[in-house]
Steps between C-alpha positions, in 0.01 A plus 500: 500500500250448750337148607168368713479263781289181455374339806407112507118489647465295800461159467187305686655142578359197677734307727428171585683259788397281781716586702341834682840608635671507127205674422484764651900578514469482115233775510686707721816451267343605161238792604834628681671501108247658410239549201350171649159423585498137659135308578631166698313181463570173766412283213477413148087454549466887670733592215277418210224655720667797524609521110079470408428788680785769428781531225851464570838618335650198580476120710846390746417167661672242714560165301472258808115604694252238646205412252629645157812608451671803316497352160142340559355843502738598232292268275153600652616832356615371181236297401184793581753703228644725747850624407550701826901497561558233712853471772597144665631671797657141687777311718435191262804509235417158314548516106165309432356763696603795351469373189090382558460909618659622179281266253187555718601886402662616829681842362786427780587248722740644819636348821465597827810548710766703497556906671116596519547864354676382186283164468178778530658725276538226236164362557407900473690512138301160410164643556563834334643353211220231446225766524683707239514282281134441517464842475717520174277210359215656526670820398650300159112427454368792476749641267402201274168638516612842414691349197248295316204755581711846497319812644482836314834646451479774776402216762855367414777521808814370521426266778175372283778368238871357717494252801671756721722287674643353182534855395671585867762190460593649143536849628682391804770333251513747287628746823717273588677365208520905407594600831213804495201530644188437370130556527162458261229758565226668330496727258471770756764444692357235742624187575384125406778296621724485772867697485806271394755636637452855658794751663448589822522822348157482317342284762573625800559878490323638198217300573440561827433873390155572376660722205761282406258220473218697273817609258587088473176455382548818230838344416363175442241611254706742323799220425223242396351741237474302139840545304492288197839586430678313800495555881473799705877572692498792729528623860232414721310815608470391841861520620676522184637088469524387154194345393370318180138398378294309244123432441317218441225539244264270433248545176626867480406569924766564732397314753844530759901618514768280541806727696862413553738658678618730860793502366771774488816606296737770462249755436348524860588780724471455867386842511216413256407208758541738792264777351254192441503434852453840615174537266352172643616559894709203526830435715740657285758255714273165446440636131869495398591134677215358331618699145822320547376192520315492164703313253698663206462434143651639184317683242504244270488136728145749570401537141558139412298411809200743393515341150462120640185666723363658171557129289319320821221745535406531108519070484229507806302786305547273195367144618204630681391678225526162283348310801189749530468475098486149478241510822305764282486325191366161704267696625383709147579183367192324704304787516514535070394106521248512708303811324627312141282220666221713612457652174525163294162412694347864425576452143363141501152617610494766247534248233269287681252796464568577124407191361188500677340761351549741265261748647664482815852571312333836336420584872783442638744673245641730776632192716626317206751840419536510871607111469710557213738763642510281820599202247816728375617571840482090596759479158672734631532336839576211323817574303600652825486180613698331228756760525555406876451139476787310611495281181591576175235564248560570168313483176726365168344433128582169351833609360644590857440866504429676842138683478487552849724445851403612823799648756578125621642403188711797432646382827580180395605594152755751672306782302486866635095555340252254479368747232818443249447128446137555378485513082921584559641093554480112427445286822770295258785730592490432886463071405819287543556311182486206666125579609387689175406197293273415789336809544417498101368164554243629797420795275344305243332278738319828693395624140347111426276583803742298740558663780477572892815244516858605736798482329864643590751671257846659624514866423829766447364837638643828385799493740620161370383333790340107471164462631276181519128593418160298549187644293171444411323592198116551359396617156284879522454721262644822562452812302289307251772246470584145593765531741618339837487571865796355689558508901882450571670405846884545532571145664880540491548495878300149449664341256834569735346356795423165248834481418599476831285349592646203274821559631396433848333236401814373390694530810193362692494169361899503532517553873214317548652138387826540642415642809666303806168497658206355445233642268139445413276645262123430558200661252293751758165373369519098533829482709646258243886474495647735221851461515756327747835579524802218513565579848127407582537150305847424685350554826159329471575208266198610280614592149385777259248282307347355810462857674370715185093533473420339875422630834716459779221348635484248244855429531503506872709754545362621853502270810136654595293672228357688767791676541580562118124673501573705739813574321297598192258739735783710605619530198178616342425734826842636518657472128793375613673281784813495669703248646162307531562111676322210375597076499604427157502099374785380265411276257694215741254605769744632700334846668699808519425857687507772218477822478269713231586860368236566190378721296216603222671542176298600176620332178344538189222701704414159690613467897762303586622389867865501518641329794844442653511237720807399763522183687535652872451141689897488642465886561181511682612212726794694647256823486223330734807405755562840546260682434282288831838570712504848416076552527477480894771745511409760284125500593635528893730786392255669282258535816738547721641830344123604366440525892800641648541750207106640542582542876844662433280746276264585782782550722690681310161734369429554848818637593485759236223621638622435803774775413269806486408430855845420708612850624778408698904386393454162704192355347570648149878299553285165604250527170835527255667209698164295450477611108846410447483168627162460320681576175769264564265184574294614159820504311576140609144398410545625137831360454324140608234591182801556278745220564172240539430665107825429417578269197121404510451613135700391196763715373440710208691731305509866553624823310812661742481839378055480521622372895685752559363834409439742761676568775221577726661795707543837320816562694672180314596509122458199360702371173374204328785374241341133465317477156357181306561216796289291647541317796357151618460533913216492748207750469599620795827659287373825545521515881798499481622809308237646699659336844890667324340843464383495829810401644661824290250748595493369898873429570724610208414890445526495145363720235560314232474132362581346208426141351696308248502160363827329371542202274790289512540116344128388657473687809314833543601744740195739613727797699314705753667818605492810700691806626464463837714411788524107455531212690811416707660193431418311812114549419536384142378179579342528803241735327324167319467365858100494623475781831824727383444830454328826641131381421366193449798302372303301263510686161851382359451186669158430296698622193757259520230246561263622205839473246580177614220318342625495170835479591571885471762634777579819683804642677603906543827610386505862579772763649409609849490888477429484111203311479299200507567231235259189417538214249270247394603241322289358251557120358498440073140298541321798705558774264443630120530816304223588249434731271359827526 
């Protein structure tokens, strides 16, 4: 096998900062990654300029400028309708912030600070990645296109048909879960998608010689050749590896290969391979390592991989085909209306000209033959029409035989030929008997002349399966005979969704009344009350008769109307509200604080407002105490760090580029001295942005093994034995697994870890452990202490602390020399198992 390269085409980005020195390190950083083009604006004003008068891949602006900000001219975008990418590139790491730039429709939010070759390497990643997926949208469009208005079947290519990177992921997969390698090309030979996979063998020897490379190509077209019979398992003629190969046909074209394989077995020589690389000039030496290193596989692990290739390349050949036939028959299907239409109007006018004069009709004999054979061809059309039609049509005399049934109701009669019901069976047979006396009853009213009505009848198709039926019936005569045309809808999946329907109605009403909070029903269209629960009536001293059919205006509900209007606005704008306040009257007069979460229900078709409502007055008074003590604080912390972490990026920028320019030992020694101690005050900066985060937010609960899942460094194994708990802590719970696995992969040595949870009476034990040298026991505790260690010294401490908020604790219980041991102990009321 043989593959292509694929280059990524440079991206033309505009940055935008006020801060000229940011700006201009930040250009130097990403035109030196490369496959970067970067336009720099001072301001969001010269930004817009600059978009009206030349595209751009992509936008990356500051969030804090003078005059408007970052998301400002995010919206300016927005609202014109221009969907360019868009990267808030910022030292600001407030929630409300970055969760404005996401609804605004910022494609990624990222904060500055941090080493600046990674933190430009990320931003790098960022940009790429929002770009392609632009790309891929407009990509995805044009293969809609393609679909609903297909080109002539030679115009057809394989990349017309498959989003290639979908097609990429699946191929990459398939390598891997195989262990092969893999490639998709054309059907001579040349390749469409990236290699999955490749030997060095194949890439980097064979390759590299001009023959070698030209017999790939051969190899891949001869392997891909059609074989109905099952894939195509032999030796690769381009170095002799085992190879396998199956096409994908679409609408009988072969339109590309899909090869497995570089694989070898018993059968190679390795003075086959050596006579190979005499005949294409390569290092006989380099040749055989590189043979060596291509994995082994048995003859028949091979076979049974070339036979799941074969299976996954006729089910692609398969749906496209049925995707393209379905876009052809929309399209035939319009096209056939739209000339049915045409000729409807042609025919009219002949008529039209007929009756108005007979003369006329003797001269114009010619067009009315002309007409006439036109007039067959619409019928034709027509039934073509009925035979496609997604509804069931079918013509029955007045004793229930079938005259006619188009390919719909076949379908739903589980019959092979539409042709076999015609003249051959009874619409009776397929009726329930619990629906037949109605049917007879409908029959006679159609043949009175009553008709045009809907009525349902459960049906038992030829497989024995039950089926719920609407129709609708008119009297024709057909074949000189009074019969009946009947349209018929399988409504089955319906009918389910109304019994459940029911059933949740059910369970509504149940929860509803004995919830232990507070609930309100209130009509959508003249905010009447609906329904109150008893926990509303307990709390407000109102009961159920005075509440039902008023306002809560007229019951003076709300302190200040005002309020409760704008209540109503937000709700109308938005849908729903969360956790909305508002003053709420009892019927004593006393006034409470409450709280609002609602949402539009429809019931019976109608909108309903369903609201829970909590009485927050005791809670909000504690709340306001601290939440003013705490303001000043985080506000002067928040700008404090913004500043000294944007001048600790300039720093440390300029000393990378400060780097390429030191020659000598002494000033090189003085940079690394000044990085290092620039690292050290950034560390302490971020640890004050995690511990001032910490047991801000509520706890939640959260899925161990979905926690814990990767371990982030390919040199670690990670085992994950934890399945079906969930644990109640901090959101911050995930920092610290992620703070233990850096402690293994830094300190410990280990290669291995493995995670376990433990239940005993109502405690769970979560068990981190790894294979590497451990902790001596004078450090055991001493680890959890804030400034221990070889780094920072905060990570176990700010795991401790994170665990400690819901009363979860941490020690380490380990063998020095055998490796590290943690256990977290988890209380009854902060932990659950579920089911799968």
């Amino acid at each position: 096998m043989s593959y292509g390269e694929q280059e990524d085409s440079g991206i033309s980005l505009l940055y935008v900062d006020d801060e000229p020195v940011l700006l201009n390190m930040s250009k130097l950083f990403l035109e030196k990654t490369g496959g970067f083009s970067v336009t720099t604006a001072g301001n969001a004003k010269d930004a817009l300029k600059l978009l009206s008068e030349k595209p751009f891949d992509a936008v990356v602006s500051d969030y804090q400028m003078s005059g408007m900000d970052g998301i400002g001219l995010l919206k300016s975008l927005r609202s014109a309708g221009n969907r360019i990418p868009f990267i808030i590139f910022t030292g600001k790491s407030r929630e409300e912030v970055v969760i404005e730039a996401l609804n605004e429709g910022a494609d990624f939010y990222l904060q500055k600070g941090g080493d600046p070759k990674s933190q430009y390497a990320e931003l790098a990643h960022k940009i790429k990645s929002a770009v392609k997926s632009k790309r891929a949208e407009e990509a995805l469009e044009k293969r809609v296109i393609m679909l609903t208005q297909p080109p002539a079947e030679g115009n057809i290519e394989f990349e017309d048909l498959f989003d290639i990177d979908e097609i990429q992921r699946i191929q990459d997969d398939f390598s891997t879960g195989a262990g092969v390698a893999s490639i998709i090309t054309r059907p001579d030979g040349t390749p469409i998608t990236k290699p999955s996979n490749f030997t060095r063998l194949c890439r980097d020897v064979i390759r590299k010689s001009e023959y070698g490379c030209k017999n790939c190509f051969i190899s891949n077209a001869t392997i891909g050749k059609p074989n109905p019979d099952g894939p195509t398992v032999q030796k690769c003629l381009s170095g002799g590896l085992w190879d396998a190969g199956a096409s994908i046909i679409v609408n009988g074209r072969h339109i590309a290969n899909w090869l497995a394989g570089q694989v070898r077995n018993e059968a190679q020589t390795e003075e086959k391979m050596l006579e190979y690389a005499r005949k294409i000039g390569a290092d006989e030496n380099v040749f055989l390592d590189a043979y060596y290193e291509v994995p082994s596989m048995s003859t028949e692990r091979f076979e049974n991989v070339s036979k799941a290739l074969f299976a996954m390349a006729n089910q692609l050949s398969k749906s496209t085909y049925h995707n393209l036939r379905q876009a052809r028959s929309i399209a035939e299907y319009e096209r056939t209306k739209k000339e049915l239409l045409q000729k409807t109007e042609e025919l009219n006018a002949a008529y039209e000209q007929l009756a108005a004069s007979e003369e006329e009709l003797r001269q114009n004999y010619d067009e009315l033959v002309k007409s006439e054979k036109e007039l067959r061809e619409s019928e034709t059309k027509f039934k073509t029409l009925v035979d496609l039609s997604l509804d069931g049509i079918l013509v029955v005399d007045f004793s229930g035989k079938i005259l006619f049934a188009n390919m719909e109701t076949s379908r739903i009669l589980d019959v092979k030929d539409s042709k076999s019901l015609a003249g051959r069976a009874n619409i009776m047979d397929y009726i329930a008997p619990e629906s037949r006396a109605g049917l007879e009853k409908d029959l006679g009213c159609v043949l009175q002349g009553i008709d045009r009505y809907p009525v349902g009848y459960k049906i038992i198709n030829k497989a024995g399966r039950e089926i719920w039926i609407e129709c609708i019936g008119k009297k024709i005569h057909f074949n000189d005979s009074e019969a009946m045309l009947v349209f018929i809808w399988d409504v089955t999946g319906q009918k389910e969704i109304e019994e459940q329907l029911k059933e949740s109605e059910n369970k509504f009403t149940t929860v509803f009344m004995n919830s232990p909070f507070v609930l309100t029903l209130i009509s959508g269209t003249d905010q009447k009350f609906t329904d109150v629960n008893e926990k509303f009536v307990s709390q407000t001293g109102y009961s159920v008769e005075e509440t039902i059919g008023k306002t809560p205006e007229e019951l003076g509900i709300f302190q200040d109307n005002n309020q409760y209007k704008l209540l109503l606005a937000a709700m109308r704008e938005k849908g729903s509200i969360d956790n909305y306040e508002i003053n709420c009257r009892k019927k004593s007069g006393e006034i409470n604080l409450c709280s609002f979460t609602s949402r539009y229900i429809l019931m019976g078709g109608k909108p309903f407002c369903l609201a829970v409502v909590e009485d927050i007055t005791e809670r909000k008074t504690a709340e306001e105490a601290v939440r003013f003590a705490n303001r000043k604080l985080n506000i002067l912390s928040d700008i404090t760090r913004h500043d000294i972490l944007n001048q600790l990026m300039v720093i440390k920028g300029f000393l990378e580029i400060a780097e390429d320019h030191i020659l000598d030992q002494p000033g090189a020694d003085c940079l690394n001295y000044i990085k290092k101690a620039s690292s050290a005050i950034q560390r302490h900066i971020e640890f004050t942005r995690e511990y001032e985060n910490l047991g801000v937010n509520k706890p939640v609960w959260i899925d161990i093994r979905e926690l814990i899942s990767d371990s982030g460094n390919e040199k670690v194994v990670l085992y994950n034995d934890c399945r079906n708990i969930e644990v109640n802590a901090d959101p911050m719970l995930e920092k610290v697994f992620l703070n233990l696995m850096d402690n293994t992969i830094r300190h410990g040595e280990a290669t291995e870890v493995r995670v376990g949870c433990e239940i005993s009476g109502d405690l769970l034990k979560i068990l981190w452990e790894d294979n590497g040298t451990g902790i001596p026991d004078s450090d055991k505790e001493r680890i959890f202490e804030k400034g221990f260690g070889k780094t920072t010294g905060f990570g176990l401490f700010l795991s401790r602390e994170i665990l400690s908020i819901t009363g979860i604790s941490i020690c380490e219980t380990g063998e020095e020399g055998v490796g590290a041991r943690f256990e977290i102990t988890v209380p009854g009321e902060h932990f659950k198992v579920v089911s799968n």
